[in-house]
FIFI-396138 format. One record per residue (C-alpha): residue number from 1; residue in three letters; x, y, z negated. Coordinates in Angstrom, 2 decimals, padded with zeros to 5 digits. Each point is the difference from the previous one (the first is absolute). Example, Ala and Ser with C-alpha at 12.3 -4.5 7.8 and 13.67 -1.06 7.14 Angstrom:
REM residues 2
@resi->1 | resn->ALA | east->012.30 | north->-004.50 | up->-007.80 .
@resi->2 | resn->SER | east->001.37 | north->003.44 | up->000.66 .
//
This chain:
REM residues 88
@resi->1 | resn->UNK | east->059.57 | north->-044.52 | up->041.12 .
@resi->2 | resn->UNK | east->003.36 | north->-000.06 | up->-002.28 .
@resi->3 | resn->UNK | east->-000.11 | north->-001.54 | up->-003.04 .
@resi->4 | resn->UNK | east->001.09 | north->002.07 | up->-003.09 .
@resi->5 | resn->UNK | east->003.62 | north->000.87 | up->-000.05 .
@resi->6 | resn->UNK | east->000.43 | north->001.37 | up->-003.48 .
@resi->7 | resn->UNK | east->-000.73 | north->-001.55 | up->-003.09 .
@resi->8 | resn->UNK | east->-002.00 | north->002.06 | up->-002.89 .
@resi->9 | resn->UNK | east->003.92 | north->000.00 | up->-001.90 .
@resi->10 | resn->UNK | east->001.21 | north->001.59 | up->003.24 .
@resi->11 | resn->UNK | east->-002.45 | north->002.77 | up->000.38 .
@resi->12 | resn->UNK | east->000.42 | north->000.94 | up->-003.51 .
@resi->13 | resn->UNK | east->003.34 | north->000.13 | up->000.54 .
@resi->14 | resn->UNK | east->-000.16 | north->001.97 | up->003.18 .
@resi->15 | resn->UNK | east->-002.39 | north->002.76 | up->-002.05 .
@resi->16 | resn->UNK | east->001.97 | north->000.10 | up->-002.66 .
@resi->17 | resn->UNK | east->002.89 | north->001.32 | up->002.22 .
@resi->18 | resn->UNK | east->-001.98 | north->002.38 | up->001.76 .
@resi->19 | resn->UNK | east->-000.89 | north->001.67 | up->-003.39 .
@resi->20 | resn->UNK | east->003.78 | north->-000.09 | up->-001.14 .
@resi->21 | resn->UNK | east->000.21 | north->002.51 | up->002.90 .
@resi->22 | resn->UNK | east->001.25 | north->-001.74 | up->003.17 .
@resi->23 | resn->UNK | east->-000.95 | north->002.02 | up->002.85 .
@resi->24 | resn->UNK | east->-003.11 | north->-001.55 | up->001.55 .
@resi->25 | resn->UNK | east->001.47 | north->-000.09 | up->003.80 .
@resi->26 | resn->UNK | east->003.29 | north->-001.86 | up->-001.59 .
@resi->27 | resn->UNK | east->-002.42 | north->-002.19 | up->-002.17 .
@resi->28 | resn->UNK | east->-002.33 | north->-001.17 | up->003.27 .
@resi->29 | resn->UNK | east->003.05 | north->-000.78 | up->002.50 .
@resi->30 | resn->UNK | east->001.49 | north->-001.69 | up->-002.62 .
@resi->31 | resn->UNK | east->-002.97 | north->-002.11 | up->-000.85 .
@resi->32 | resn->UNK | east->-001.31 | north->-000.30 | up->003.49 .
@resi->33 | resn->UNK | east->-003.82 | north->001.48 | up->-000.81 .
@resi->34 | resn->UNK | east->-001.99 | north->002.74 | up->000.89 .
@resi->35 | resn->UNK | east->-001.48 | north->002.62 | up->-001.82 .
@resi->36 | resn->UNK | east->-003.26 | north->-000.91 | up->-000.44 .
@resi->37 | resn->UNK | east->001.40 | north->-003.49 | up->-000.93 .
@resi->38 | resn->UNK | east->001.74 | north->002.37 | up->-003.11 .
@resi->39 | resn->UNK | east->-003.00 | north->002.10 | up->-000.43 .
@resi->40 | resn->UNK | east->-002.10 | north->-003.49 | up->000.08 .
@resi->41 | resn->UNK | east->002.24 | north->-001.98 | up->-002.72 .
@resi->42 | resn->UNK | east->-000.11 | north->003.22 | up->-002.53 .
@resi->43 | resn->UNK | east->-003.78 | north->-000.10 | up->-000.21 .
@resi->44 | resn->UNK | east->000.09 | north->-003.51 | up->-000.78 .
@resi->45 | resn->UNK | east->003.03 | north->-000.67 | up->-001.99 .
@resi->46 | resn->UNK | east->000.99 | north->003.62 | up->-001.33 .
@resi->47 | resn->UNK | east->001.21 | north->-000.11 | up->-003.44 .
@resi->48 | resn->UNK | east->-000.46 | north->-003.67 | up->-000.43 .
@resi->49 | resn->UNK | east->002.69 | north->-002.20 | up->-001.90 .
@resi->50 | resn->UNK | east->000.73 | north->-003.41 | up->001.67 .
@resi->51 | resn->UNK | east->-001.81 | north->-001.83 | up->-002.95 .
@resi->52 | resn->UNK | east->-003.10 | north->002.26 | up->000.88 .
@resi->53 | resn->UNK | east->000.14 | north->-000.95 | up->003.90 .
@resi->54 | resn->UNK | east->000.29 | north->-003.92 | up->-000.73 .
@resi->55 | resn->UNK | east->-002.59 | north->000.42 | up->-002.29 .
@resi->56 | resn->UNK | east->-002.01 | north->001.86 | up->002.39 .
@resi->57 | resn->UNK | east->000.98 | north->-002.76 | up->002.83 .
@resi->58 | resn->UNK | east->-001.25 | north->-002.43 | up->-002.26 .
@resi->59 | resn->UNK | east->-003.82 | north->001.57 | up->-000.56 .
@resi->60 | resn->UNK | east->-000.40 | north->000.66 | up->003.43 .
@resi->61 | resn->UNK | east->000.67 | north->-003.74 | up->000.72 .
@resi->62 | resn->UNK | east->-002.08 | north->-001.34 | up->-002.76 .
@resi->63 | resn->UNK | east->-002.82 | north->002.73 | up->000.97 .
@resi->64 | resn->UNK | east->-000.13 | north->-001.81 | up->003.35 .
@resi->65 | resn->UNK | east->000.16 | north->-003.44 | up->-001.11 .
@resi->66 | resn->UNK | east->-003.38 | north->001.49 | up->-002.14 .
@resi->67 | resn->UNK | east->-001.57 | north->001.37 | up->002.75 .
@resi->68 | resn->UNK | east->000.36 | north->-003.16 | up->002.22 .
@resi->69 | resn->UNK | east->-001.49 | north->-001.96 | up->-002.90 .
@resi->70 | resn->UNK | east->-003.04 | north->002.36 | up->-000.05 .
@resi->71 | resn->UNK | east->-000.25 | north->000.33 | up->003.93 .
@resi->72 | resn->UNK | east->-000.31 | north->-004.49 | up->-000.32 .
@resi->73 | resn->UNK | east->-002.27 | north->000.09 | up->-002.66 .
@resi->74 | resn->UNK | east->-002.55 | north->002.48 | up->001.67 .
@resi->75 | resn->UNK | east->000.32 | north->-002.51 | up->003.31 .
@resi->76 | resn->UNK | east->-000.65 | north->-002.84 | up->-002.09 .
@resi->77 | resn->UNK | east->-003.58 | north->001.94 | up->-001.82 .
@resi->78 | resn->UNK | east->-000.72 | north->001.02 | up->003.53 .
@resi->79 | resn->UNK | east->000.22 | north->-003.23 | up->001.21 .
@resi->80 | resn->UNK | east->-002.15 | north->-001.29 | up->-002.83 .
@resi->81 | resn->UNK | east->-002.51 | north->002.43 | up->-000.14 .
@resi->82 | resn->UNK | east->-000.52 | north->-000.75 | up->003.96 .
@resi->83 | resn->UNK | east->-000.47 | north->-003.60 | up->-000.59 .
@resi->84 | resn->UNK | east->-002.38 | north->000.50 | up->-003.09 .
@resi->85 | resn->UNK | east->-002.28 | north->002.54 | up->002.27 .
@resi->86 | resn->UNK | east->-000.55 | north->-002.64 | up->002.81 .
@resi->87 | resn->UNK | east->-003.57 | north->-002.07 | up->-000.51 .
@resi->88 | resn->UNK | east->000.58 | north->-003.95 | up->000.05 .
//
């Protein structure tokens, strides 16, 4: 699988043009993507500012660094509760 090839900025930039009115065939060649790749990028990033989409970059990384931290912790009470229910 590809890695990403746009950057949040880019695709902001790249929707912004396609609402100034660039035709959307001219707007795909030029930007080598597909339609559904347009269609995609608009329900995520439609009407966003770039402030909003690094700020939005930035919860979604902290919101998995939290749910890592909770996905250890409930090994570690797991773990404990296992070794509390065994009979020495």
């Amino acid at each position: 699988m590809k890695g990403k090839r746009y950057t949040e900025e880019q695709i902001i930039g790249i929707l912004k043009e396609a609402e100034a009115g660039m035709p959307l065939a001219d707007l795909l060649r030029k930007h080598g993507i597909s339609q559904g790749t347009l269609y995609r990028w608009k329900a995520k990033y439609g009407g966003l500012e770039i402030s909003e989409a690094k700020r939005m970059r930035a919860l979604e990384q902290e919101n998995s660094r939290l749910k890592r931290a909770v996905a250890d912790l409930l090994l570690d009470n797991q773990i404990l509760k296992d070794v509390c229910s065994k009979k020495w």
